[in-house]
C-alpha positions in Angstrom: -78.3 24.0 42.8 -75.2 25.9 43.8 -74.0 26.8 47.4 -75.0 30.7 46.5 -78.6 29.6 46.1 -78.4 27.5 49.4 -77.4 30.9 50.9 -73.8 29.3 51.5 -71.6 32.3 51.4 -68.6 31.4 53.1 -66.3 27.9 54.1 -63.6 27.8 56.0 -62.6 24.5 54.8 -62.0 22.7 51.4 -61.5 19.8 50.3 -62.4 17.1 47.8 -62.2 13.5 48.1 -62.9 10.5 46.1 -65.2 12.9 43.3 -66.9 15.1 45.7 -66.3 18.4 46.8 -66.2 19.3 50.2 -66.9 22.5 52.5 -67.1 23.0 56.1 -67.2 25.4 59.0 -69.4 27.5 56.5 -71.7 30.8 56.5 -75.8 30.0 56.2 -77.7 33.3 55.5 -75.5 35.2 57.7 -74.9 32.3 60.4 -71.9 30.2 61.0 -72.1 26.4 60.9 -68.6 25.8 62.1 -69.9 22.1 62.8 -71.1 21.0 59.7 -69.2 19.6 56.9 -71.2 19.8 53.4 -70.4 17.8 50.2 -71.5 18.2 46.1 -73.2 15.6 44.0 -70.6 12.8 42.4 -68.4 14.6 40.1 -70.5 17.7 39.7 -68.7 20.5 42.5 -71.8 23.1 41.6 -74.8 21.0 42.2 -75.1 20.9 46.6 -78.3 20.2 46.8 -79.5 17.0 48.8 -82.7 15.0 47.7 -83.5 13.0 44.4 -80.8 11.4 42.2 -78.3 14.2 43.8 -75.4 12.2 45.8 -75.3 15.8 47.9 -75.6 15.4 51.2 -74.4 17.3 54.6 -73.4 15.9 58.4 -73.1 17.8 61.2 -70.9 17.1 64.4 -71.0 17.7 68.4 -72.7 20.8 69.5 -69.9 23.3 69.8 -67.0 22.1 68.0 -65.4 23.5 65.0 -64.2 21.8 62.5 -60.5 22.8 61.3 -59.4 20.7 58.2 -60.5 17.7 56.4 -57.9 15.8 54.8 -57.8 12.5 52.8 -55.6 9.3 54.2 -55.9 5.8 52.7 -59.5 5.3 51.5 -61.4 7.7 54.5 -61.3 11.4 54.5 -60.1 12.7 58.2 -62.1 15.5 59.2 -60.1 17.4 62.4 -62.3 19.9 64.7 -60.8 21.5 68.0 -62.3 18.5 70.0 -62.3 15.8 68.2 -61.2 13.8 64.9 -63.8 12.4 62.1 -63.2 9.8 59.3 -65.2 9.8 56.4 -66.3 6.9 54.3 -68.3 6.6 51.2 -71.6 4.1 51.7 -73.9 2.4 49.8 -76.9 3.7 51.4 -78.8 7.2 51.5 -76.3 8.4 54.2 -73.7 8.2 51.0 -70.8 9.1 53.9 -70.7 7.8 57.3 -68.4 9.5 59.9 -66.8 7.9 62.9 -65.3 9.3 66.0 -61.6 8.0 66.2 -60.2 10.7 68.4 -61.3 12.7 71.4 -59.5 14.5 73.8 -57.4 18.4 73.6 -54.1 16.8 71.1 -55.8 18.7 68.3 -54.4 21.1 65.3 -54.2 24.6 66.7 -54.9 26.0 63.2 -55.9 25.5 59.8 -52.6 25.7 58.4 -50.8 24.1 61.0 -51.8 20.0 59.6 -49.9 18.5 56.6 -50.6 15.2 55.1 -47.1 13.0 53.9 -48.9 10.3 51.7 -49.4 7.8 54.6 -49.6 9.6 57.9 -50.9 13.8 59.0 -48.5 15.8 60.8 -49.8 18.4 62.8 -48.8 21.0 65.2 -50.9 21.5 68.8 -50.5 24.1 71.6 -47.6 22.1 73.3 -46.0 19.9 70.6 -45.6 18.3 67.0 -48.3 14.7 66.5 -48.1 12.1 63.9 -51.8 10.6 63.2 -51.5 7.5 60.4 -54.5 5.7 59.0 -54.7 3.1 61.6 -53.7 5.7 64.8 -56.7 6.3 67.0 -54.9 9.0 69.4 -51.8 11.3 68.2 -48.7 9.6 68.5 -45.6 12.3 69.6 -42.4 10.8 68.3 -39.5 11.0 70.8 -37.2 12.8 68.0 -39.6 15.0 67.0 -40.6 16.2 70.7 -36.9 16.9 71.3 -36.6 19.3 68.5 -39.8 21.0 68.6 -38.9 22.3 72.5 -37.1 25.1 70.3 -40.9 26.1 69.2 -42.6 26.2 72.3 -39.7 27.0 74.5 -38.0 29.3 72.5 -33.9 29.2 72.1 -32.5 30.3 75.4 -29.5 33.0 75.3 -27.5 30.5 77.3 -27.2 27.9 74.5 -26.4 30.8 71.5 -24.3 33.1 74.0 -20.9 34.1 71.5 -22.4 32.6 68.4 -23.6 34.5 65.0 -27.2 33.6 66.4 -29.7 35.5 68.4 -32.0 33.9 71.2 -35.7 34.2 70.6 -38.8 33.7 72.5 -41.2 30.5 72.4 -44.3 30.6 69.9 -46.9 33.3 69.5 -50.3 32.1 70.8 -52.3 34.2 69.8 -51.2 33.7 65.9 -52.2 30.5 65.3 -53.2 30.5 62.2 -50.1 31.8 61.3 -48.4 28.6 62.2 -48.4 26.7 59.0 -47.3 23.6 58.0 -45.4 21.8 54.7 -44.2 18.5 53.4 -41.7 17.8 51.1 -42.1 14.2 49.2 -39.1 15.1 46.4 -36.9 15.7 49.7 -38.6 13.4 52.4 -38.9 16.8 54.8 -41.7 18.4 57.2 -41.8 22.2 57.4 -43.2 24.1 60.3 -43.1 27.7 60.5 -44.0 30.0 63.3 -44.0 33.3 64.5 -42.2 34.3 67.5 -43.3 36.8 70.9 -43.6 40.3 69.5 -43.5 39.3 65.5 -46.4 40.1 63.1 -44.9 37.4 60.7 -43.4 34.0 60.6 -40.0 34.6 60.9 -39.0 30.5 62.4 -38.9 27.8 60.2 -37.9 24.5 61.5 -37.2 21.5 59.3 -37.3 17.5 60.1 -36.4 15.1 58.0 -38.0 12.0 58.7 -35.7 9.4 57.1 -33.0 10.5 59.1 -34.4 11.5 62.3 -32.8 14.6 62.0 -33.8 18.7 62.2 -32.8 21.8 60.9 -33.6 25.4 62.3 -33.8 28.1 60.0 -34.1 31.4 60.6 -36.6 32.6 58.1 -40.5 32.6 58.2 -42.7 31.4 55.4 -46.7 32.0 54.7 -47.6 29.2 52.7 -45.9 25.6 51.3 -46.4 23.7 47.9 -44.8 20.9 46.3 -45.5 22.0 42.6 -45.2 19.4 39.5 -44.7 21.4 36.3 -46.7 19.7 33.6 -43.8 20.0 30.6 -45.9 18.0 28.0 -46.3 19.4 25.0 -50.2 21.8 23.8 -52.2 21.3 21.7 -51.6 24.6 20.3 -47.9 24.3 19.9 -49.0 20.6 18.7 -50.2 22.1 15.9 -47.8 24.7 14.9 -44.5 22.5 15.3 -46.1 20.0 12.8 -47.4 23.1 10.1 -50.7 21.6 10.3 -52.6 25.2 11.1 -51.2 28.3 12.2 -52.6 28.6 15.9 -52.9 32.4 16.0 -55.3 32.5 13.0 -57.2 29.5 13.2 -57.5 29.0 17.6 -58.7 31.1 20.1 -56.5 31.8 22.7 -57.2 30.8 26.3 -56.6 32.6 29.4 -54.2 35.6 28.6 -52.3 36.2 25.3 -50.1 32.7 24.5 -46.6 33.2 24.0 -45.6 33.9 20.5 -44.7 30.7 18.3 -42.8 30.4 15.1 -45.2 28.8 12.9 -43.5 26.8 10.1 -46.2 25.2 7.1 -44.2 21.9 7.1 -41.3 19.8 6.4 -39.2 19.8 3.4 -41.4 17.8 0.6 -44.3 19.7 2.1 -46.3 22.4 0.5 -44.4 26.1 -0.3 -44.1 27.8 2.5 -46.8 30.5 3.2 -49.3 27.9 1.9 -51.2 25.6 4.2 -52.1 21.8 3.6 -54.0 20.9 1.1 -55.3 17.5 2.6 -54.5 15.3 5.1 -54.2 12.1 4.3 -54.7 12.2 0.5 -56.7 14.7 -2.6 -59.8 12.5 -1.9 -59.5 12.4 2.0 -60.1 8.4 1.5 -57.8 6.3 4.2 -58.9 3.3 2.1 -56.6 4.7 -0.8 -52.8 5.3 -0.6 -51.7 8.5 1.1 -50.0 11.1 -0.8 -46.4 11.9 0.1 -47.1 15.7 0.6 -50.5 15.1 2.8 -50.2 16.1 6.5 -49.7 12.7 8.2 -47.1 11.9 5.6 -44.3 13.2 8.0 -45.5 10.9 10.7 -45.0 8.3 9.1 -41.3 7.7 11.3 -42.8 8.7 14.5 -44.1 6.4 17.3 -47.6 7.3 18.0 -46.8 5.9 21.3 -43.6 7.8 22.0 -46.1 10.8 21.4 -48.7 9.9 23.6 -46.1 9.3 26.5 -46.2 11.5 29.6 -43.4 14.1 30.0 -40.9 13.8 32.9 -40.8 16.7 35.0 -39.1 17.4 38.3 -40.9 18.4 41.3 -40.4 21.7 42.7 -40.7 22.6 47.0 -42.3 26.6 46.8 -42.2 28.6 49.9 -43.9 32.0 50.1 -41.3 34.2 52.1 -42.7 36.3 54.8 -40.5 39.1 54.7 -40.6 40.0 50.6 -43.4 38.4 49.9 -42.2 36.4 46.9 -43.0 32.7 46.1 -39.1 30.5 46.7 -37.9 27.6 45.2 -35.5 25.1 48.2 -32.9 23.1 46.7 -30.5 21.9 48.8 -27.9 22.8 46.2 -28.6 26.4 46.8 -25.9 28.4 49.0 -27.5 31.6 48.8 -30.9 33.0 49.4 -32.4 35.0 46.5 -34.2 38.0 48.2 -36.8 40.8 46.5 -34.0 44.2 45.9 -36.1 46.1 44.0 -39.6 46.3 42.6 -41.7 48.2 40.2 -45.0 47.8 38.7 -46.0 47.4 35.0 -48.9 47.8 32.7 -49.5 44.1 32.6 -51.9 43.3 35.9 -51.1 41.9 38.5 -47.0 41.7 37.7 -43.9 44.2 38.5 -40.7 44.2 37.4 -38.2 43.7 40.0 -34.7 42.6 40.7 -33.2 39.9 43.2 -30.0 40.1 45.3 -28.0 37.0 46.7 -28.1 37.2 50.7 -26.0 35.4 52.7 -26.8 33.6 56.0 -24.7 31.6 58.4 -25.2 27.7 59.0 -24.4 26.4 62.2 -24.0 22.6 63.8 -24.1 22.6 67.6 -23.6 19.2 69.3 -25.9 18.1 72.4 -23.9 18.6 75.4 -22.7 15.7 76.7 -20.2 14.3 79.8 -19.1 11.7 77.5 -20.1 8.5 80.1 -18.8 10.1 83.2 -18.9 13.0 85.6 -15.3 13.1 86.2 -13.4 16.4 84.5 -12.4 15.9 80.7 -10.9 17.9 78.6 -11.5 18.1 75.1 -8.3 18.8 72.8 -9.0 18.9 69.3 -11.8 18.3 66.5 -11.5 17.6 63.8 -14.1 18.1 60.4 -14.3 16.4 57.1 -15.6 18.3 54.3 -15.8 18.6 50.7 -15.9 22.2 49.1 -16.9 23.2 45.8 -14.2 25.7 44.1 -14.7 29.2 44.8 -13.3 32.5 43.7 -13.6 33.5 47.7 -13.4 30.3 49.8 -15.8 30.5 53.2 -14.4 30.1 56.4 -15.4 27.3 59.2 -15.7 29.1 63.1 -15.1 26.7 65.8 -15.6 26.8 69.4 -15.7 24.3 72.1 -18.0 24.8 75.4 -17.6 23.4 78.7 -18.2 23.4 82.5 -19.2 21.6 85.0 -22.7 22.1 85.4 -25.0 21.9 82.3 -26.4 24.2 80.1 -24.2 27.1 81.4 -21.3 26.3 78.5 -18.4 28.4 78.5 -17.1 28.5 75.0 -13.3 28.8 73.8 -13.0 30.4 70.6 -10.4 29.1 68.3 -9.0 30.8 64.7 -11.0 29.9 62.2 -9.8 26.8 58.7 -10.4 28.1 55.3 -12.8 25.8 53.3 -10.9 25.6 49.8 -10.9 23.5 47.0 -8.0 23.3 44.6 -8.5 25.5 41.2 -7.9 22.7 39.1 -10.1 20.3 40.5 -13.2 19.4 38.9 -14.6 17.3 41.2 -15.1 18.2 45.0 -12.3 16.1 46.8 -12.3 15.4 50.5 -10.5 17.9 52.9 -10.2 18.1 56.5 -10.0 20.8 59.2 -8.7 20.4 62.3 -9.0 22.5 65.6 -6.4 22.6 68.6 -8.6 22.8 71.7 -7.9 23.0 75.2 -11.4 23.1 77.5 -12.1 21.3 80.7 -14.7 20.4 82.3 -17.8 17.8 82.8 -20.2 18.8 80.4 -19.0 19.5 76.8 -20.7 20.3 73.7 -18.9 21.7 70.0 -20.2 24.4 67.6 -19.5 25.2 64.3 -20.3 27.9 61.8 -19.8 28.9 58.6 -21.2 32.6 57.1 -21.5 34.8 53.7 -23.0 33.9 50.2 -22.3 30.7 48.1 -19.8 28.8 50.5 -20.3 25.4 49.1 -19.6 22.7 51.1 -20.8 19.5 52.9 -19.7 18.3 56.3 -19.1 14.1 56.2 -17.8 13.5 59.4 -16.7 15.0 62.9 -13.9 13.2 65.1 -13.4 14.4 68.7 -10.2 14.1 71.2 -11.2 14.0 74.7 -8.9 12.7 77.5 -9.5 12.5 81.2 -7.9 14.4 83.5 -7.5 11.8 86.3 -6.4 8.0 84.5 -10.0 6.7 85.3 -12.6 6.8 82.7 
């Protein structure tokens, strides 16, 4: 029986786990059962009704919670409602899943899209920080790395620690958009993805990026709707199958499926095969016996140097990170070897459904390193004198520029920053290869506290920082 026959008209949460299908947080004739999760029979996603040989079954949680996602980790599917966390586990009895409370308490997901599974471990995002639940946690875990850049999220960037720099100070998470916070992980990259929308935005328009190897984050300034790590399946059809090897010409003897294919040369065969505009006149011989000698010109004659393994071998392909940009609206690729972001110009529809014909412009944006302030071991004044960068540029017809500045003073987090002229990044003309460089930056700022910027802005300034050196003295011979 399917769900519409059950009355089942709406979910709120899908999954599937281990051959079954699962819904929750669904609509019964009109009624929300935001409690109950629901699952199909073994292998069969249309048949939901329990009773007889049917595997189908349903369980329903604590009076008044709702459940918000069901993910799978190791061999248990976690099921996350706004009080509590569930895992899953397939039985040999009539229950066919038993659920167990791991997790009870107010560290829950405050939306949908705001949990993300890495392989091994859910990330998700609550009302006052960023949790880490692995298979054998029983309570979110908040890493100290993570904590320290997710303040940005919930506290918002304050004007004092942007004040003279290319960037703008906004406000600390929307609220009341929480399903707009949404969540992404990167395994090609090793990189978790949270975007958000700030006070007063309709959209996304945050992003903040951790890379978990490295213990490391990255704010952008850009708001996404949706994440995906897609793996293009390169291998070859059927239908081209059949017209690279002459056996049939595809668009006469197979149906096509879903939408007109794209056109294919069709060629009848190798040289030694039959003229061409003729098809084959057998396949393996006149007689179509196997148990007599094949015939040079039959079909499977030209795979007679091919590796029937090599044939049946999966395809390599490269996985790709897709983002859906909240501000055009179209579906991004991230490569790290991209200095430029590709942004919807112009757009207009065609007769084909559902497609438009548009063009894409190459937008700049500026990418800034700020260091932590610091007083460097002691409270005594210091003054910092020069910095120095190392950096290797790829060769540009208009090199970028790297802006430096140097903030100090002698209470914290009320930097006064010393602007300095800015190095140009460039590479030589002839040089094929990136070779190091370095930039150095005369400074003179005193004070307790000290902490470095530096910015770089425009389109397609390539370039990767390697190191940063600092010269601080003291201004009283005591350190």
């Amino acid at each position: 029986m399917d769900a519409a026959a059950m009355s089942i008209s709406t979910a709120f949460v899908v999954a599937s786990f281990q051959g079954f299908l699962f819904i929750a947080n669904m609509k019964i004739d009109g009624i929300w059962e935001r409690a109950r999760i629901q699952w199909s029979d073994y292998n069969d996603p249309l048949s939901w009704a329990p009773g007889g040989e049917s595997l189908a079954g349903f369980q329903d949680f604590g009076k008044g919670e709702k459940i918000i996602n069901a993910l799978p980790i190791g061999g248990r599917l976690r099921i996350y409602t706004d009080q509590a966390f569930y895992d899953g586990q397939l039985v040999n009895d009539s229950r066919v899943f038993q659920f167990t409370e791991i997790y009870r308490g107010k560290l829950v997901p405050i939306g949908r899209h705001a949990i993300v599974s890495t392989g091994d471990a859910h990330f998700f995002m609550g009302e006052e920080g960023i949790y880490r639940l692995s298979e054998y946690d029983r309570e979110p875990v908040q890493l100290e790395w993570i904590r320290a850049a997710s303040g940005v999220i919930f506290g918002g960037l304050k004007s004092e620690w942007v004040n003279q720099s290319p960037f703008l100070p906004f406000e600390p998470w929307d609220q009341s958009a929480c399903d707009l916070v949404t969540a992404g992980w990167s395994q090609k990259y090793r990189c978790l993805w949270f975007t958000w929308p700030t006070k007063l935005s309709p959209c996304p328009n945050m992003t903040l990026v951790l890379w978990t190897d490295f213990q490391k984050s990255t704010l952008v300034d850009h708001g996404f709707t949706a994440f995906t790590e897609w793996m293009p399946d390169i291998s070859d059809t059927w239908r081209n199958f059949l017209a690279e090897t002459g056996a049939c010409d595809p668009d006469q003897f197979l149906a096509p499926k879903e939408g007109e294919p794209c056109p294919i040369t069709y060629q009848p065969g190798p040289p030694g095969a039959p003229p061409p505009g003729t098809e084959w006149k057998y396949l393996w011989n006149a007689n179509e016996n196997y148990h007599e000698p094949m015939e040079p010109d039959s079909y499977f004659a030209q795979f007679c140097n091919v590796c029937i393994d090599d044939m049946c071998n999966q395809c390599a392909s490269d996985g790709r990170f897709l983002m859906v940009s909240a501000e055009d609206k179209a579906i991004k690729e991230w490569t790290p070897n991209r200095f430029a972001r590709l942004m919807l110009d112009t757009e207009s529809v065609v007769e084909f459904p559902e497609t438009s014909d548009a063009t894409y412009a190459e937008v700049g944006y500026t990418t800034m390193l700020q260091t932590l302030e610091t007083m460097a071991g002691t409270e005594a004044l210091k003054t910092t004198r020069a910095a120095a960068l190392s950096y290797q540029a790829s060769y540009q017809l208009e090199p970028g520029y790297m802006y430096a500045q140097s903030g100090s003073s002698e209470s914290a987090y009320c930097l006064d920053w010393e602007t300095v002229p800015p190095e140009i990044m460039d590479c030589p003309v002839d040089s094929t290869v990136r070779s190091p460089s370095q930039m150095r930056f005369p400074f003179y700022s005193t004070g307790i506290h000290h902490a470095l910027r530096f910015w770089a802005s425009g389109t397609g300034s390539q370039f990767c920082l390697s190191a940063l050196s600092v010269k601080m003295t003291a201004n009283q011979k005591c350190w």
